[in-house]
LUMLUMSE-373275 format. One record per atom (N, C-alpha, C): residue number from 1; residue in three letters; x, y, z. Coordinates in nm, 3 decimals. Example, Ala and Ser with C-alpha at 12.3 -4.5 7.8 and 13.67 -1.06 7.14 Angstrom:
2
<node><num>1</num><residu>Ala</residu><east>1.319</east><north>-0.569</north><up>0.780</up></node>
<node><num>1</num><residu>Ala</residu><east>1.230</east><north>-0.450</north><up>0.780</up></node>
<node><num>1</num><residu>Ala</residu><east>1.320</east><north>-0.330</north><up>0.780</up></node>
<node><num>2</num><residu>Ser</residu><east>1.285</east><north>-0.225</north><up>0.708</up></node>
<node><num>2</num><residu>Ser</residu><east>1.367</east><north>-0.106</north><up>0.714</up></node>
<node><num>2</num><residu>Ser</residu><east>1.290</east><north>0.003</north><up>0.787</up></node>
end
This chain:
91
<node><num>1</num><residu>Unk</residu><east>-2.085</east><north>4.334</north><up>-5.017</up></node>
<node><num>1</num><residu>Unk</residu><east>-2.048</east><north>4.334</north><up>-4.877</up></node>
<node><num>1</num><residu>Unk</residu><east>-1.957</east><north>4.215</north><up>-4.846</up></node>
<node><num>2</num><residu>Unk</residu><east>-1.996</east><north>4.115</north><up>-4.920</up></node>
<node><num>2</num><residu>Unk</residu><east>-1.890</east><north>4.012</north><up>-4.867</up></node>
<node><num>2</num><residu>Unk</residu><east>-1.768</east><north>4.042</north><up>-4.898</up></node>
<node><num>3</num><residu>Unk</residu><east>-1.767</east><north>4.052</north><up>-5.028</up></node>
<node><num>3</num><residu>Unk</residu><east>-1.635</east><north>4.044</north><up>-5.122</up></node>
<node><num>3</num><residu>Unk</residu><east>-1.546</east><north>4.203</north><up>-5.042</up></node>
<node><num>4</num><residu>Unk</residu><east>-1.629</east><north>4.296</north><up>-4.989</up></node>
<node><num>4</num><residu>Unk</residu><east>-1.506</east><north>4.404</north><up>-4.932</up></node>
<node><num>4</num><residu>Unk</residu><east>-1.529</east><north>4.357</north><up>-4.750</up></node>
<node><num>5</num><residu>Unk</residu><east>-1.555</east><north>4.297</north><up>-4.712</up></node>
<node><num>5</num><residu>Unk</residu><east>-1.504</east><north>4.248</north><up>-4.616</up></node>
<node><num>5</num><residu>Unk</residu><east>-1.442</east><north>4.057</north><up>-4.571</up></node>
<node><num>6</num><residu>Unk</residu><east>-1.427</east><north>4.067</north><up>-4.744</up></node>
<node><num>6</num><residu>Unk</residu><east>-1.364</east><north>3.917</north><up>-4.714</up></node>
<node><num>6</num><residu>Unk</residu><east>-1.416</east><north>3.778</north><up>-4.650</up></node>
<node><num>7</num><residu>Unk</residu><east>-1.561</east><north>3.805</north><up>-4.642</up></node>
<node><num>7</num><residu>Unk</residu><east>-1.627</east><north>3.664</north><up>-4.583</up></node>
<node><num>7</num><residu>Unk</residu><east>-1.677</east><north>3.569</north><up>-4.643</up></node>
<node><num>8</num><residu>Unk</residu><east>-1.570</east><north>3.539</north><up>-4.794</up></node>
<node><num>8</num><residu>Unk</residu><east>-1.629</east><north>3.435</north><up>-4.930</up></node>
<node><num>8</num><residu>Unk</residu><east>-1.638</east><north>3.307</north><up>-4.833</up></node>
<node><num>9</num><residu>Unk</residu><east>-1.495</east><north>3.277</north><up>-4.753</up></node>
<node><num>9</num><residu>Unk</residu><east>-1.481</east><north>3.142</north><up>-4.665</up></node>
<node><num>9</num><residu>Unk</residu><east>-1.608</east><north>3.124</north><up>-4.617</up></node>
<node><num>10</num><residu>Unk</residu><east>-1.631</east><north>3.235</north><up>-4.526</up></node>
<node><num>10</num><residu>Unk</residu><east>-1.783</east><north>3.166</north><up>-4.409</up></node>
<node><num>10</num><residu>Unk</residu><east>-1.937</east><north>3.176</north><up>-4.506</up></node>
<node><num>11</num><residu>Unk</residu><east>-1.945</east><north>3.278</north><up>-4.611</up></node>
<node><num>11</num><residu>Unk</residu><east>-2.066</east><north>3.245</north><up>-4.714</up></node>
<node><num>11</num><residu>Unk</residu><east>-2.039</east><north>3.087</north><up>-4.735</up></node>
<node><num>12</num><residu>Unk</residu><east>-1.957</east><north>3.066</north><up>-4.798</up></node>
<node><num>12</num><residu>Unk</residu><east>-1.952</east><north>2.915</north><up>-4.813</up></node>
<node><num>12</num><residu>Unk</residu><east>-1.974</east><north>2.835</north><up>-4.753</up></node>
<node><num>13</num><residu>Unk</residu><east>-1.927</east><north>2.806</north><up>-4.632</up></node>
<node><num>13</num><residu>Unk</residu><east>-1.959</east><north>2.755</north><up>-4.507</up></node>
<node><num>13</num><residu>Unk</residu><east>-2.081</east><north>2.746</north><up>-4.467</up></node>
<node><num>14</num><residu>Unk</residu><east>-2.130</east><north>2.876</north><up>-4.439</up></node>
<node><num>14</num><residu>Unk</residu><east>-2.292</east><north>2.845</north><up>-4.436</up></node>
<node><num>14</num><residu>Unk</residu><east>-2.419</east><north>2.776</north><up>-4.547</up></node>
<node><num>15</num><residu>Unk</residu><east>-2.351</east><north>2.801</north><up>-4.640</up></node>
<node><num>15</num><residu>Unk</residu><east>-2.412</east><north>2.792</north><up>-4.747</up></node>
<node><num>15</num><residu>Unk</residu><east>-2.408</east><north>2.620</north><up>-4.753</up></node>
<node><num>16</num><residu>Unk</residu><east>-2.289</east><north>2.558</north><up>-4.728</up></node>
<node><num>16</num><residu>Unk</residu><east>-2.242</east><north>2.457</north><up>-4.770</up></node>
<node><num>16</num><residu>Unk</residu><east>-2.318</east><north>2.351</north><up>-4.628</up></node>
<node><num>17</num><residu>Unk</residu><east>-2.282</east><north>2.436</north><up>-4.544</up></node>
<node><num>17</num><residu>Unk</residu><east>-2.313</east><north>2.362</north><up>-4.383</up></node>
<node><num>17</num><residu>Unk</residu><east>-2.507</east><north>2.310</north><up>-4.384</up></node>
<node><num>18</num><residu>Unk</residu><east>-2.588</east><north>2.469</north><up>-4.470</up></node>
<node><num>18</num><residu>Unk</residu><east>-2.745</east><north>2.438</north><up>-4.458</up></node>
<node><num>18</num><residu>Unk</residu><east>-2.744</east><north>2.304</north><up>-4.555</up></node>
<node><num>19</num><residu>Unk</residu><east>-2.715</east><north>2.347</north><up>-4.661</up></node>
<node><num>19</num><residu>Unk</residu><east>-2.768</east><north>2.238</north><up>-4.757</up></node>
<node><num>19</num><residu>Unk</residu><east>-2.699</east><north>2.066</north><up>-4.713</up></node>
<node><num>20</num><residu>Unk</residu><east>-2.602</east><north>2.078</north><up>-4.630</up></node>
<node><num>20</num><residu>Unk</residu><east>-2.560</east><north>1.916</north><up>-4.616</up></node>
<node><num>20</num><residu>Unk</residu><east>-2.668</east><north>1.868</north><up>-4.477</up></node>
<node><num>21</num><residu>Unk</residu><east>-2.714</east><north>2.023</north><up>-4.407</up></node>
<node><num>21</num><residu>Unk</residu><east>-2.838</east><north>1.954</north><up>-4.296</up></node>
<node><num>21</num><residu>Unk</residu><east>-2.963</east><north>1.911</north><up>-4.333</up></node>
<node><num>22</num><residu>Unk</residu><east>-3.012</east><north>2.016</north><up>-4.485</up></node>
<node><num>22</num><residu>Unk</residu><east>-3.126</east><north>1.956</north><up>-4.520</up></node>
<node><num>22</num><residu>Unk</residu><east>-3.104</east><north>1.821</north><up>-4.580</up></node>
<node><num>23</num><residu>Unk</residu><east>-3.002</east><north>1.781</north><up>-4.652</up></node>
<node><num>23</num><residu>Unk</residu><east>-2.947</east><north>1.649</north><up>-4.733</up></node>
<node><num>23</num><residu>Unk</residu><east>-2.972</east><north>1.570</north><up>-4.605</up></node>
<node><num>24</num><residu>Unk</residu><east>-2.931</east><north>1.603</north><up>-4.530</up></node>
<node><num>24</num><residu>Unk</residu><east>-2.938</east><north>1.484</north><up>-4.406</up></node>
<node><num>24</num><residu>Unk</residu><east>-3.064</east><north>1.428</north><up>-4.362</up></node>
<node><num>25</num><residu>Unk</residu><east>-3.118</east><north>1.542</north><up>-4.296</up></node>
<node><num>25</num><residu>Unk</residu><east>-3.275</east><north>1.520</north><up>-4.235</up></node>
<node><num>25</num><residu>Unk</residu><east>-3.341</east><north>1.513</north><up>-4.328</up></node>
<node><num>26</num><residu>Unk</residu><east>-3.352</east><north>1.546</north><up>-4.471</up></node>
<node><num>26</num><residu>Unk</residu><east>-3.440</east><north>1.496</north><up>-4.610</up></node>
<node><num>26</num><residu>Unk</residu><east>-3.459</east><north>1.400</north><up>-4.616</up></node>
<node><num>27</num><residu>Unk</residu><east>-3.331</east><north>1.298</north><up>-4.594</up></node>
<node><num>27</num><residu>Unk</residu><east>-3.334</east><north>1.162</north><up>-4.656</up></node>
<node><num>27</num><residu>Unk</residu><east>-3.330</east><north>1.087</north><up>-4.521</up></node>
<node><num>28</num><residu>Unk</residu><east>-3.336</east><north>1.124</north><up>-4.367</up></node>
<node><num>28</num><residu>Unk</residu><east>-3.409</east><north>1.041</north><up>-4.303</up></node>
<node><num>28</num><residu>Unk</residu><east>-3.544</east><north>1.028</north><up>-4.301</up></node>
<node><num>29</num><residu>Unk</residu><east>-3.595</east><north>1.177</north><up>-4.342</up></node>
<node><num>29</num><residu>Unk</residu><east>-3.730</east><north>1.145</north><up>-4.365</up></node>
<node><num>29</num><residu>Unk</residu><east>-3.799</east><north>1.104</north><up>-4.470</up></node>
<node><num>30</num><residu>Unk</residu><east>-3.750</east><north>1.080</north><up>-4.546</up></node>
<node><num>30</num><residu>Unk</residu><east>-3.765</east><north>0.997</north><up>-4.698</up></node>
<node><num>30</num><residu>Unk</residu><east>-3.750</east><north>0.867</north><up>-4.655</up></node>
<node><num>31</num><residu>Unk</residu><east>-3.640</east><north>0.839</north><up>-4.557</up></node>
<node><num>31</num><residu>Unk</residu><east>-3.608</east><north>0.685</north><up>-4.536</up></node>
<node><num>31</num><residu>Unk</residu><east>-3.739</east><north>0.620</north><up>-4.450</up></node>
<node><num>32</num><residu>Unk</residu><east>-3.753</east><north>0.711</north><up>-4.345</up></node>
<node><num>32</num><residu>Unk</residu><east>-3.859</east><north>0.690</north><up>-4.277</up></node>
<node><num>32</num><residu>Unk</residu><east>-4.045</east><north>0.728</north><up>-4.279</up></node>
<node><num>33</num><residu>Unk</residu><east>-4.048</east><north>0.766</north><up>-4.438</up></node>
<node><num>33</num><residu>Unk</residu><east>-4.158</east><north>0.789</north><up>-4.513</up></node>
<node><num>33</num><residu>Unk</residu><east>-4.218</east><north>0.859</north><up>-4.407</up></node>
<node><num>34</num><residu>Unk</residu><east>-4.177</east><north>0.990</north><up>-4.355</up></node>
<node><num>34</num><residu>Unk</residu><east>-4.238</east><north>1.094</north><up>-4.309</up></node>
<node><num>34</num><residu>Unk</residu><east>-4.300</east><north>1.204</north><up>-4.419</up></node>
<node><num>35</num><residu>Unk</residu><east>-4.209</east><north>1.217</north><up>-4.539</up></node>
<node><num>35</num><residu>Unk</residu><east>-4.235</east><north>1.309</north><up>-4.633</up></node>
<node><num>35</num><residu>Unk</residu><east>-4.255</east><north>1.177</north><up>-4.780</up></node>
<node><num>36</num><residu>Unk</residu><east>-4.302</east><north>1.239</north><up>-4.866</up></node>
<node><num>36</num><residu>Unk</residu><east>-4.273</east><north>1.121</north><up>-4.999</up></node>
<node><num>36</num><residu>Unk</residu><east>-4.200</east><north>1.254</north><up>-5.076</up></node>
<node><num>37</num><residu>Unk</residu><east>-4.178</east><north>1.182</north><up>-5.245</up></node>
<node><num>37</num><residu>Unk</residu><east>-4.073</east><north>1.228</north><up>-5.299</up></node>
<node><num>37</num><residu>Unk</residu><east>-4.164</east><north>1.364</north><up>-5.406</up></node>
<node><num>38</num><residu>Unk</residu><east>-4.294</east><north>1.304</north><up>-5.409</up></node>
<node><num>38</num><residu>Unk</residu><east>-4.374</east><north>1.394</north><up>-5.497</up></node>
<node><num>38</num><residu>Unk</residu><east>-4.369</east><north>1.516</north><up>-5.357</up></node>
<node><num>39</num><residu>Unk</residu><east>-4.371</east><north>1.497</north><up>-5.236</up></node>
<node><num>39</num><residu>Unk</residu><east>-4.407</east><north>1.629</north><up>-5.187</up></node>
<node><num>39</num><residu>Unk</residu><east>-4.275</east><north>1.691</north><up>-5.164</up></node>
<node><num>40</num><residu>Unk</residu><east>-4.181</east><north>1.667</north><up>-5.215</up></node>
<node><num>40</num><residu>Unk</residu><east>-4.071</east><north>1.729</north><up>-5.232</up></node>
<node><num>40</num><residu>Unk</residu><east>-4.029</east><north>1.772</north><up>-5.382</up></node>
<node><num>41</num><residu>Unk</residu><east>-4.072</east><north>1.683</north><up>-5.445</up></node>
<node><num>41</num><residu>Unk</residu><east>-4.076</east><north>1.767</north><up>-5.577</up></node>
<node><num>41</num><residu>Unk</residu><east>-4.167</east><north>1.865</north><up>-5.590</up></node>
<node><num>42</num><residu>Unk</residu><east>-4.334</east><north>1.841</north><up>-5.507</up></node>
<node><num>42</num><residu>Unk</residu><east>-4.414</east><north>1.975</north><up>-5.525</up></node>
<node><num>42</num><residu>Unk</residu><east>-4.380</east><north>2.063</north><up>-5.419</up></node>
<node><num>43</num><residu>Unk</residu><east>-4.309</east><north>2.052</north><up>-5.347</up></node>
<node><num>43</num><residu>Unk</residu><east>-4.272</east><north>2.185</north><up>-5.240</up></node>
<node><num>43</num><residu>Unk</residu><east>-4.208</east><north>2.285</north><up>-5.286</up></node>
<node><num>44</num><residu>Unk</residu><east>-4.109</east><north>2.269</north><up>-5.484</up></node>
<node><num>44</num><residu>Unk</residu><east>-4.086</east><north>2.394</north><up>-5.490</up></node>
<node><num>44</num><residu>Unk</residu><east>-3.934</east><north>2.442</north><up>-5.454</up></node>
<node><num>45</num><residu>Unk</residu><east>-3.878</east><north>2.407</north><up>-5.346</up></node>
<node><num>45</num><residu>Unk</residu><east>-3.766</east><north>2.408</north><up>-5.291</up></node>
<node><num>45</num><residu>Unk</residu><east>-3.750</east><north>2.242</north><up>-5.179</up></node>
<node><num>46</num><residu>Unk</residu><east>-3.607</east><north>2.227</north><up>-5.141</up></node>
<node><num>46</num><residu>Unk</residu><east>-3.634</east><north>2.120</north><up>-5.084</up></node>
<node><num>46</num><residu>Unk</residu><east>-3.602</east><north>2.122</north><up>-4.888</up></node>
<node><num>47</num><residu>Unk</residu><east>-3.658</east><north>2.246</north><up>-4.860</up></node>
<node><num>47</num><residu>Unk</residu><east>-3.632</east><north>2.284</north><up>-4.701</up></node>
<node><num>47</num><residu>Unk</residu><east>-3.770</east><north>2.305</north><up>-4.667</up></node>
<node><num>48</num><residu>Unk</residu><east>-3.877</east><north>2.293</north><up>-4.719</up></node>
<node><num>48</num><residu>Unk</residu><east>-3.997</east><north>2.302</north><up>-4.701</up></node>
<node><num>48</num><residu>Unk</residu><east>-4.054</east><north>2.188</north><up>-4.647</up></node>
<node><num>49</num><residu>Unk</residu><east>-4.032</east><north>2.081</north><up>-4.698</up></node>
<node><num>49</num><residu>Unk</residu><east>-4.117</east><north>1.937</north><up>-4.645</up></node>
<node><num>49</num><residu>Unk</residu><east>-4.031</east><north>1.942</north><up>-4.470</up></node>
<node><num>50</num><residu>Unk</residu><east>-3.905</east><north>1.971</north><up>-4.477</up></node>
<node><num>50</num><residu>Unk</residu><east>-3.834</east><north>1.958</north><up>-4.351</up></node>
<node><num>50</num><residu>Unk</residu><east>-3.919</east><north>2.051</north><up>-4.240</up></node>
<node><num>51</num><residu>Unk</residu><east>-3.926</east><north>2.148</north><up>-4.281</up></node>
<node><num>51</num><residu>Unk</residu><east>-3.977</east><north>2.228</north><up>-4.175</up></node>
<node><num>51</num><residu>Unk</residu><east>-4.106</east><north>2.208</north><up>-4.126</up></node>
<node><num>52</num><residu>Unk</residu><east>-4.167</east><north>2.153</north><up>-4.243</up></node>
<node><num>52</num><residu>Unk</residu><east>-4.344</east><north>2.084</north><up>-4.240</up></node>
<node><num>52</num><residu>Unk</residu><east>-4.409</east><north>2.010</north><up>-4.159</up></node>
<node><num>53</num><residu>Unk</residu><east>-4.290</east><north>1.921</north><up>-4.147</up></node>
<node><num>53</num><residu>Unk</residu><east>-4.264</east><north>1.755</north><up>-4.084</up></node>
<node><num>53</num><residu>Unk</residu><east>-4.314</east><north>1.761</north><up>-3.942</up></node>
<node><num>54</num><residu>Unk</residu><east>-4.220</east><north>1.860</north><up>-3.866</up></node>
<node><num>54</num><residu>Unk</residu><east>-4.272</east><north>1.880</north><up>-3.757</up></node>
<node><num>54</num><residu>Unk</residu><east>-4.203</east><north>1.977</north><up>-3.669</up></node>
<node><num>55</num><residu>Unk</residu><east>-4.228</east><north>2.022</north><up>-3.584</up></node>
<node><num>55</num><residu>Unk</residu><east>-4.138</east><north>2.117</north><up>-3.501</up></node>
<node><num>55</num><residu>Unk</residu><east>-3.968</east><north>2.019</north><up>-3.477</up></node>
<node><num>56</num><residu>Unk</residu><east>-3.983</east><north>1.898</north><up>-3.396</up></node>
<node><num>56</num><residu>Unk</residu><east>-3.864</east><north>1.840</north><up>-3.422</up></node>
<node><num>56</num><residu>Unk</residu><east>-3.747</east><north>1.821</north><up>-3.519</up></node>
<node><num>57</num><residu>Unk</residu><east>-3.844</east><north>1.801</north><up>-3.685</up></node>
<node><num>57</num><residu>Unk</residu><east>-3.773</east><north>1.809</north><up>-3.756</up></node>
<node><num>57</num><residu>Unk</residu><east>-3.685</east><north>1.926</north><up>-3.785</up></node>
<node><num>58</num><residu>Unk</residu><east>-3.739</east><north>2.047</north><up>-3.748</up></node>
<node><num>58</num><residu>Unk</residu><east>-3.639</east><north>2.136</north><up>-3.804</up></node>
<node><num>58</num><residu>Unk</residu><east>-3.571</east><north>2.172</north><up>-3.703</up></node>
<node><num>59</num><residu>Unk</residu><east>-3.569</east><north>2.158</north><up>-3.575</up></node>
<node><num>59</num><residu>Unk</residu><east>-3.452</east><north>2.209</north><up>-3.486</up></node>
<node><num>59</num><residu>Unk</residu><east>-3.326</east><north>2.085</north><up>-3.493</up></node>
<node><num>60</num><residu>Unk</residu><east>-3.367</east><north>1.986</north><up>-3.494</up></node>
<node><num>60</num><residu>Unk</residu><east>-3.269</east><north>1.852</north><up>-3.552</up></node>
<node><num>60</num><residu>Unk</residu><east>-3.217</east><north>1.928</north><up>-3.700</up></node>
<node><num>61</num><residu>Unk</residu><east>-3.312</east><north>1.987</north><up>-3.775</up></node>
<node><num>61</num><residu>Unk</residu><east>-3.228</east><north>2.094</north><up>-3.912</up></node>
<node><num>61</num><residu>Unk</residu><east>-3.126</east><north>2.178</north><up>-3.864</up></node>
<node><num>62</num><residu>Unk</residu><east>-3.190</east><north>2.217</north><up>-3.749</up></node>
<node><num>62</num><residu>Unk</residu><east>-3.095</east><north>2.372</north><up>-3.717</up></node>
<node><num>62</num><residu>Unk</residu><east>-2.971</east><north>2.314</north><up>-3.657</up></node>
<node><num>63</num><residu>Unk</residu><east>-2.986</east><north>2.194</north><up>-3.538</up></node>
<node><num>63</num><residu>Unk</residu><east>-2.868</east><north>2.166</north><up>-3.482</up></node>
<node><num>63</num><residu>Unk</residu><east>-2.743</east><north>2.095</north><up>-3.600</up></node>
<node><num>64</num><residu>Unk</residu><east>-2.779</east><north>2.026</north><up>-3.673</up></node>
<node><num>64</num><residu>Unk</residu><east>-2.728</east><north>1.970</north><up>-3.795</up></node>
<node><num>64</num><residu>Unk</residu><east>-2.672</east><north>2.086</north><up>-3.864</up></node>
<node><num>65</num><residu>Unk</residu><east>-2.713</east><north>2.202</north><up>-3.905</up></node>
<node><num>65</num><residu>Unk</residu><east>-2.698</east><north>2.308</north><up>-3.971</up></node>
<node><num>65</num><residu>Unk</residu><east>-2.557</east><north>2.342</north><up>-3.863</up></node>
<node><num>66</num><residu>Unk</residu><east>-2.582</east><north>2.393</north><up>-3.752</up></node>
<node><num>66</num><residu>Unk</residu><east>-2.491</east><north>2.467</north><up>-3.644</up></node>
<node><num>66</num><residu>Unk</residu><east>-2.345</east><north>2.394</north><up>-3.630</up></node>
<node><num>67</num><residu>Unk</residu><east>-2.351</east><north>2.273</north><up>-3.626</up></node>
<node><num>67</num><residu>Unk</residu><east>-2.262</east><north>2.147</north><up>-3.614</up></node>
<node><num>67</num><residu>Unk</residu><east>-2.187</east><north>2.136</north><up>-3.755</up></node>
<node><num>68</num><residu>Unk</residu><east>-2.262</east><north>2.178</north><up>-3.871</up></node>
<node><num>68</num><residu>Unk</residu><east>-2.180</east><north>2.176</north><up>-4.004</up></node>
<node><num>68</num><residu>Unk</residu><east>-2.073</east><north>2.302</north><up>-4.007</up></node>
<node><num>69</num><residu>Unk</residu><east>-2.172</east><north>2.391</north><up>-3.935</up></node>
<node><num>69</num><residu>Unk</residu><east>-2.109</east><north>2.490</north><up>-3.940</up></node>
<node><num>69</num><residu>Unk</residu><east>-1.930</east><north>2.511</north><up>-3.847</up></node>
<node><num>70</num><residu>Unk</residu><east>-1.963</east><north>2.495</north><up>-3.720</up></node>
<node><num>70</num><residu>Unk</residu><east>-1.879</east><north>2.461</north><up>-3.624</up></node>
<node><num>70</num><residu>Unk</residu><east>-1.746</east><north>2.397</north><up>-3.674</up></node>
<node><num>71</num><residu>Unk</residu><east>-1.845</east><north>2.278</north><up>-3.693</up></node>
<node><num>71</num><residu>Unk</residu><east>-1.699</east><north>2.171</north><up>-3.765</up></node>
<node><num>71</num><residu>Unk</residu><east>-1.608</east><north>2.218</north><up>-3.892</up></node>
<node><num>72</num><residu>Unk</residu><east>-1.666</east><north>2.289</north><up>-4.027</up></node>
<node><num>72</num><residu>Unk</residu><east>-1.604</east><north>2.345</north><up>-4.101</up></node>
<node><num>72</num><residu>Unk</residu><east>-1.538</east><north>2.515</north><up>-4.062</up></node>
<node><num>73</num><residu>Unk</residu><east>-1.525</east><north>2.534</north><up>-3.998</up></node>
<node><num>73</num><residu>Unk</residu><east>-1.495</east><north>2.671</north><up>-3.946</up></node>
<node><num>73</num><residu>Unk</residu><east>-1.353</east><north>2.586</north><up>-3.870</up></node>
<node><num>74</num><residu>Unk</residu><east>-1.377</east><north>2.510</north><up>-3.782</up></node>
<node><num>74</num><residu>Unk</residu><east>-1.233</east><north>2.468</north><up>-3.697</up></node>
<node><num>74</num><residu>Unk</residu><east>-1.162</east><north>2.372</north><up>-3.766</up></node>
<node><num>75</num><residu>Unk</residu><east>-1.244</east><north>2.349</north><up>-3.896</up></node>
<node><num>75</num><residu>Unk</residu><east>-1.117</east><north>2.263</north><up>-3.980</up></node>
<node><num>75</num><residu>Unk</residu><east>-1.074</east><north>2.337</north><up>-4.104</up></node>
<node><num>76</num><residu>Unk</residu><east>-1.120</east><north>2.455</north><up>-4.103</up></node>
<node><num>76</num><residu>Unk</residu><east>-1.081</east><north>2.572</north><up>-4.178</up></node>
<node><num>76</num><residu>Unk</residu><east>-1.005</east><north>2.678</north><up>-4.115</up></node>
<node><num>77</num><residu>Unk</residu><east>-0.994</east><north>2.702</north><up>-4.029</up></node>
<node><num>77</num><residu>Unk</residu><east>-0.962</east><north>2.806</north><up>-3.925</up></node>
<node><num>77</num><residu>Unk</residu><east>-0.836</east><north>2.860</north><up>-3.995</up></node>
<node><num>78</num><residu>Unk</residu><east>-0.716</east><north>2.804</north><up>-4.052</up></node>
<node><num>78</num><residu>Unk</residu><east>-0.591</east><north>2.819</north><up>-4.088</up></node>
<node><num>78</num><residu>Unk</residu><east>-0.530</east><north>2.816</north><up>-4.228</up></node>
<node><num>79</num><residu>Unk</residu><east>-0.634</east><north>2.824</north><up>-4.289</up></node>
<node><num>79</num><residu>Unk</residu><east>-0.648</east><north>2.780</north><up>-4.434</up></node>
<node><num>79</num><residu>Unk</residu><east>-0.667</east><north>2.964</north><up>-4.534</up></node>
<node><num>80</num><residu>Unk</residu><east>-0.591</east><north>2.972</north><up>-4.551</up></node>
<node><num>80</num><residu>Unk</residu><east>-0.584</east><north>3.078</north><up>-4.666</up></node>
<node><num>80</num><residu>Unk</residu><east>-0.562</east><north>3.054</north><up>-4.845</up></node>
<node><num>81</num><residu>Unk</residu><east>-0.648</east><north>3.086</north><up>-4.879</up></node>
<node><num>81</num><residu>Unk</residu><east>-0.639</east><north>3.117</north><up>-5.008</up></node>
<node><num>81</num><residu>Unk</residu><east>-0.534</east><north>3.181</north><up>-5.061</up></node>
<node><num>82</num><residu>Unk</residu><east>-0.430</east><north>3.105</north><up>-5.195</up></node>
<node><num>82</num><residu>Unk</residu><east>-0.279</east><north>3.167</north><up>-5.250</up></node>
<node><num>82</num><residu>Unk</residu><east>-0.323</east><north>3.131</north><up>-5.404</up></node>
<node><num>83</num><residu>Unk</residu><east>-0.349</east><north>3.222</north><up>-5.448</up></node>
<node><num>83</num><residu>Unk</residu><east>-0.388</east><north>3.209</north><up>-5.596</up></node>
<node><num>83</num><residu>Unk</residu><east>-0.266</east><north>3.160</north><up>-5.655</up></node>
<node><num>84</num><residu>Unk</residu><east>-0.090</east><north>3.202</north><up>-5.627</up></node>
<node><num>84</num><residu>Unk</residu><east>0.011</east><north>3.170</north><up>-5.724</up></node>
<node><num>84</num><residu>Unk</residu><east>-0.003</east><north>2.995</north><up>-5.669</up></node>
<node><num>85</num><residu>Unk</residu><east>-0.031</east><north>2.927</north><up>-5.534</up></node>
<node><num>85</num><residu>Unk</residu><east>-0.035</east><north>2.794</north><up>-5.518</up></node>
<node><num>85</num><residu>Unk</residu><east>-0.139</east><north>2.745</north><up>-5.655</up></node>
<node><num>86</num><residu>Unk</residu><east>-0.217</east><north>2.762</north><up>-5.678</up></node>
<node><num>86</num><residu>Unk</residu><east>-0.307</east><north>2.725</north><up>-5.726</up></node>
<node><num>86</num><residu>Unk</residu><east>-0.290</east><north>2.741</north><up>-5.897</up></node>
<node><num>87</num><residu>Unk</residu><east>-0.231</east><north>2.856</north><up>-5.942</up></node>
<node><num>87</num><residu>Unk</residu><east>-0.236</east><north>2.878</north><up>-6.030</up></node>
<node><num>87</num><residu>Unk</residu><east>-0.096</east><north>2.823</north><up>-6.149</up></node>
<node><num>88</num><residu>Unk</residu><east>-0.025</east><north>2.759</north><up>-6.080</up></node>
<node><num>88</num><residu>Unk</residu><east>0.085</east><north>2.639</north><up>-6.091</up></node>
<node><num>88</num><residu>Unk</residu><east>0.025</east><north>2.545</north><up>-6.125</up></node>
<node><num>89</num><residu>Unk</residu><east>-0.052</east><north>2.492</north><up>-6.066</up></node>
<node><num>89</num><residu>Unk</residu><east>-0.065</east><north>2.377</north><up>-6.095</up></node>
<node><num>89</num><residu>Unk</residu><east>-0.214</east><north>2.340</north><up>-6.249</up></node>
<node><num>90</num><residu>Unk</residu><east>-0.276</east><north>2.459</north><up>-6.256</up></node>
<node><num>90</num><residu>Unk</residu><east>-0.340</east><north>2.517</north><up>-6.344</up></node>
<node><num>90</num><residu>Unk</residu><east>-0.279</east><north>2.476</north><up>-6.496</up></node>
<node><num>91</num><residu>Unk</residu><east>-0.160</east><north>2.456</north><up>-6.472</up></node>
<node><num>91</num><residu>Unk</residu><east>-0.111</east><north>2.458</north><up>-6.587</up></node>
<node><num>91</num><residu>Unk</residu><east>-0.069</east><north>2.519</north><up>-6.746</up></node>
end
């Protein structure tokens, strides 16, 4: 579905936007020993201790998430993919 309607850009985006919100709020709460590092290594995945933490923590996830998103979308907005650009310099 992506690939025949062309939405590799925004998969990425999202993809790219969650994981830099959990990176974020992970390691304030690591900084601020809300979570430790064993319960992130035993959680399995690392969006679990976030959501755990507290109701706050994860809407501060979600807004972080929304804002990654936002921001890479309007600094992408104009940006097309040219395989012969690319494939020049490939060598």
């Amino acid at each position: 579905l992506t690939l025949a309607l062309n939405l590799q850009k925004y998969v990425i985006i999202v993809l790219t936007a969650l994981a830099g919100a959990n990176a974020i709020v992970l390691s304030i709460l690591l900084l601020i020993n809300r979570v430790s590092l064993d319960e992130v290594a035993g959680a399995g995945n690392a969006i679990q201790p976030v959501l755990q933490a507290s109701w706050f923590w994860a809407i501060a996830w979600l807004i972080v998430a929304i804002a990654g998103v936002v921001v890479q979308i309007r600094t992408n907005r104009t940006y097309t993919f040219e395989k012969a650009t690319y494939v020049e310099s490939w060598g």
